[in-house]
C-alpha positions in Angstrom: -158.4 69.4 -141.4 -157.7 71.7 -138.2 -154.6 73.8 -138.0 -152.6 74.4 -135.0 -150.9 77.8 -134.7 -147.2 77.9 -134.1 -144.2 80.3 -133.5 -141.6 79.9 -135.4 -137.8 81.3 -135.1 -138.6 84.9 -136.0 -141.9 85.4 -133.8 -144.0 84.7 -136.8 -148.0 82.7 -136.3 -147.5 80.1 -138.7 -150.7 77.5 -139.4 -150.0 73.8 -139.6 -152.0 70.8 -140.4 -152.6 68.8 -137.1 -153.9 65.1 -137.0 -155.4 63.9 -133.8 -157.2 60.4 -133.2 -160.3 60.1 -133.7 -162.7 60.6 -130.3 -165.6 58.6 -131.8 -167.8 56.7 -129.6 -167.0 52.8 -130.3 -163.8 54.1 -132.2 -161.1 51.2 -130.9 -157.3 51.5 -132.0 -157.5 48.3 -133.3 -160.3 49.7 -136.1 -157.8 52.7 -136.9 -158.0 53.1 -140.9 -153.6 53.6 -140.3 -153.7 49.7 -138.6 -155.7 47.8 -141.0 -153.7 49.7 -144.2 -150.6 48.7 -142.3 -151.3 45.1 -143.0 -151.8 44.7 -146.2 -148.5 45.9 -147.8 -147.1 43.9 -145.0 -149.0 40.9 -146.5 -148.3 42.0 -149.9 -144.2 41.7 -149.4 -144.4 38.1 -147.8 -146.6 36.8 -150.3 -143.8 38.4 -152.3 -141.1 36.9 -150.7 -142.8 33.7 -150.7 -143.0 33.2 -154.6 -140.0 34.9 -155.7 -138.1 31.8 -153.4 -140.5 29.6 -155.2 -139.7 30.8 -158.5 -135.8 30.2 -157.8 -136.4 27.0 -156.9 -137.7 26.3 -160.7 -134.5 26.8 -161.9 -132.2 25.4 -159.5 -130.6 22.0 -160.4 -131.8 19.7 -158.4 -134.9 21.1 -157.6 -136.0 21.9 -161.2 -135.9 18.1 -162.0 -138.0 17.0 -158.9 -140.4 19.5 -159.7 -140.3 18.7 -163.1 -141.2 15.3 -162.1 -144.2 16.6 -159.8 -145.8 17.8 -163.7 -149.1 15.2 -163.7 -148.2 12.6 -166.3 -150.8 13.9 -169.2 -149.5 17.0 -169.3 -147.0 18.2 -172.4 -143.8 19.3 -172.0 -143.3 19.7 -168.3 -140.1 21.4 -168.5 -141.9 24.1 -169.7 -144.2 24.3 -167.6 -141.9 24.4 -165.0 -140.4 27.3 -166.8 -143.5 29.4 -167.3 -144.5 28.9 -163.9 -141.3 30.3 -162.5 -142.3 33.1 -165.0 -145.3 33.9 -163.7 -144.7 33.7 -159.9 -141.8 36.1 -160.6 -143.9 38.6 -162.7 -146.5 38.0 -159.8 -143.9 38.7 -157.0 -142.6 41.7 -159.0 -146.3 43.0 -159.5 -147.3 42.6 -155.4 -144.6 45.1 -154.8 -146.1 47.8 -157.0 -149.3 48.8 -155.4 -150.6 49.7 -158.9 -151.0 46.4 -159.5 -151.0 44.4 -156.6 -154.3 43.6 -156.6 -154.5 42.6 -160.0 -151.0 39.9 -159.2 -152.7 38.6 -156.6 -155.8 37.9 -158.4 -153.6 36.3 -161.2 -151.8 34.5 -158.2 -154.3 32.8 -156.7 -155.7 31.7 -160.1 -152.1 30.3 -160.8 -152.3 28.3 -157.5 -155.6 27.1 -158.4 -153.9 25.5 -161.3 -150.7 24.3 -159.7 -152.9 22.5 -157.1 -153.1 19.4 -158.9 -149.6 18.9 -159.8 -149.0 18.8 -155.8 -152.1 16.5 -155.4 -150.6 14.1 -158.3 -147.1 14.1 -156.5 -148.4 13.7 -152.8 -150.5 10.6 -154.9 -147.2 9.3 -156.7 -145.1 9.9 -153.0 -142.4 11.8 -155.2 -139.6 13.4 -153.3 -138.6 17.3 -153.5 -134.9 18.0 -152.8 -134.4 14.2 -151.3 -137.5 14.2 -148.7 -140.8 12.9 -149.2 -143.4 16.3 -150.8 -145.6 17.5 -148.1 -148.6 15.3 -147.0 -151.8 16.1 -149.3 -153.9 17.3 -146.1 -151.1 19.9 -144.8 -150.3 20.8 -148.5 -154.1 21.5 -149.3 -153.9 23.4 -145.7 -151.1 25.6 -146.7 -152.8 26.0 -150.3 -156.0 27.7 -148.5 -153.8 30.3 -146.8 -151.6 31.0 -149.6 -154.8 31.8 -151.7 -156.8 33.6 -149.1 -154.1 35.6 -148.3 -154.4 36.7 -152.0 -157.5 37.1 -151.9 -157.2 39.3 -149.3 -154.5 41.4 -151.3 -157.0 41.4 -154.0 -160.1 42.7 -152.5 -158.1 44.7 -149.3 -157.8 48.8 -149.1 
């Protein structure tokens, strides 16, 4: 790392570290290392954001029931399931927030959406209602899906 000499109050050379862009041929600010790291806690927090308003959602009233109902059929106790899911998108919001493990939540994120994806296929099927409006259409629910889980993905395998 260079060092810059400066004065300080009492006349004295003092050596401080000194960053300065990079000058490299076919260098763009755009490919700076500081603006690619910048997006990734930034997609960390809304992914964040995103299921910990999910996860409330599990246990409020009305909501609860109607998603709840959105269990497929065949599957056991879907109160619990409802549960547990709230469970783990909290524990997965909690864990994008700590870069320790971020990568490792979103991985368990995206596998979690994987598995939720049917239930929202089975209610889109069954035209069930969330909070007293039709659930999102199957072809812009499977649309949102894909960006949800790339943008884990991304969180999984980014810097």
């Amino acid at each position: 790392m260079k060092t810059e000499s400066i004065t300080g109050r009492c006349g004295l050379a003092r050596s401080h570290p000194v960053s300065r862009p990079s000058t490299a041929r076919g260098a763009s600010r755009w490919s700076s290392p500081t603006r690619a790291d910048a997006w990734h806690p930034a997609l960390r927090v809304g992914l964040a954001v995103m299921f910990t308003l999910t996860a409330v959602a599990h246990f409020a009233g009305h909501r609860r029931a109607d998603l709840i109902a959105m269990v497929p059929p065949r599957l056991p106790r879907p109160d619990l399931l409802v549960t547990l899911t709230a469970v783990l998108e909290s524990a997965g919001a909690i864990g994008l927030l700590v870069p320790a493990t971020a990568r490792v939540a979103a991985a368990g994120l995206a596998l979690l959406m994987l598995a939720m994806f049917p239930a929202n296929v089975s209610a889109a099927r069954r035209r069930l209602t969330l909070a007293g409006r039709p659930v999102t259409p199957l072809g812009q629910r499977t649309a949102l899906q894909l960006v949800f889980v790339a943008t884990a993905v991304v969180i999984s395998f980014g810097p």
